[in-house]
N, C-alpha and C positions, 0 to 999 in steps of 0.2 A: 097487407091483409092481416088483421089480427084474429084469433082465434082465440076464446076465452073457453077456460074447460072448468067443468063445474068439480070440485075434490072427490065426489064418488064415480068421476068417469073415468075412463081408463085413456092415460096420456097414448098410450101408444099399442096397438093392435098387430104390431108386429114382435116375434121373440128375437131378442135380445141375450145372448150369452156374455156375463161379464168376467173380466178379474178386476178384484177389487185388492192391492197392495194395501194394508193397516198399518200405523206406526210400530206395532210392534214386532214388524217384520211380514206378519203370518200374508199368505195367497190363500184369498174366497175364489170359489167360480161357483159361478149361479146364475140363473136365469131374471133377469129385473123384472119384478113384482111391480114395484115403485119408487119414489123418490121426492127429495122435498128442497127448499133453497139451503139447509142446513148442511145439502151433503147426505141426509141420513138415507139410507137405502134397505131396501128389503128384497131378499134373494130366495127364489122360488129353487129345491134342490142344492141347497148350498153344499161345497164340500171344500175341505181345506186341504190344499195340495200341498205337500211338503217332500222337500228336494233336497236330497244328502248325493253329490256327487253326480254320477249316472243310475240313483236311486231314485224312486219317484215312487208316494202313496197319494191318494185321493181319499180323503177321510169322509163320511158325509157326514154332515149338518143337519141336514133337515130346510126346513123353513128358518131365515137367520134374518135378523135385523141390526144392522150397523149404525152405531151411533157417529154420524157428521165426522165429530173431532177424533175419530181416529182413524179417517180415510186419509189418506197418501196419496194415491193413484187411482184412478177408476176406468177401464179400457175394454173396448167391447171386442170379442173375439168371433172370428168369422167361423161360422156351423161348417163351412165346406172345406176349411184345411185341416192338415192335423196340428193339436194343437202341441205336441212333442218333438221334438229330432228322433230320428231314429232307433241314436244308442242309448236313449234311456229304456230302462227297464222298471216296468212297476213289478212291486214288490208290496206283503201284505204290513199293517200296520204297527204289527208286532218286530217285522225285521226294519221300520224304519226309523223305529222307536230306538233298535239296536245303534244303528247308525249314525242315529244325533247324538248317540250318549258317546259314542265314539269318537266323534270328532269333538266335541267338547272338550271330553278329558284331554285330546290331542291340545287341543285351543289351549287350555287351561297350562299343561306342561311347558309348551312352548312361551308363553307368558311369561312361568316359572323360572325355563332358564334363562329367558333373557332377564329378567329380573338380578339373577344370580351374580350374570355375567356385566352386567352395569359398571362396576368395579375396571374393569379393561379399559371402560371410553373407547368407543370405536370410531364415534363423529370426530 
């Protein structure tokens, strides 16, 4: 059976929660609006979850349109589970802003000394 849909109708009449993985790391979750052979998508409620550890902030967006080329992963998540483990803990946007600057500099240090420490040859 083929089914031809005209571009101002709406493919699907059911809600759809996504996470959409971007190359540049970041998690959307949003509801699909729409979508096109490009990839690109448009998320009703969009918000950007970002995850430091057992930290977890949900940023919102708004209404967001992703361009194709910088989708990764596109995955539809089920309304009736949770979509957390337990031990995370959200926390507001301000403390999770704390906690990436935190762990960067961590990043960054550690870099550092192995950088330092090259000189040893440990392979």
């Amino acid at each position: 059976m083929i089914i031809l849909f005209h571009k101002s109708q709406r493919v699907r009449d059911r809600v759809e929660k996504l996470l959409v993985l971007l190359r540049d790391g970041r998690k959307l979750l949003g509801l699909l609006r729409s979508f096109d052979q490009f990839a690109n998508v448009v998320l009703e409620g969009a918000c950007e979850r970002v995850i430091v550890g057992d930290l977890y902030c949900d940023i919102p967006l708004g209404l967001y349109v992703i361009r194709g080329e910088n989708v990764v992963l596109i995955g539809e998540l089920d309304l009736e589970k949770e979509e957390l483990p337990s031990h995370m803990t959200a926390v507001s946007a301000a403390e999770i802003k704390r906690a990436q600057k935190a762990e960067r500099e961590a990043t960054d240090l550690k870099g550092s000394m192995r950088k330092r420490m090259e000189f040893l040859d440990f392979d």
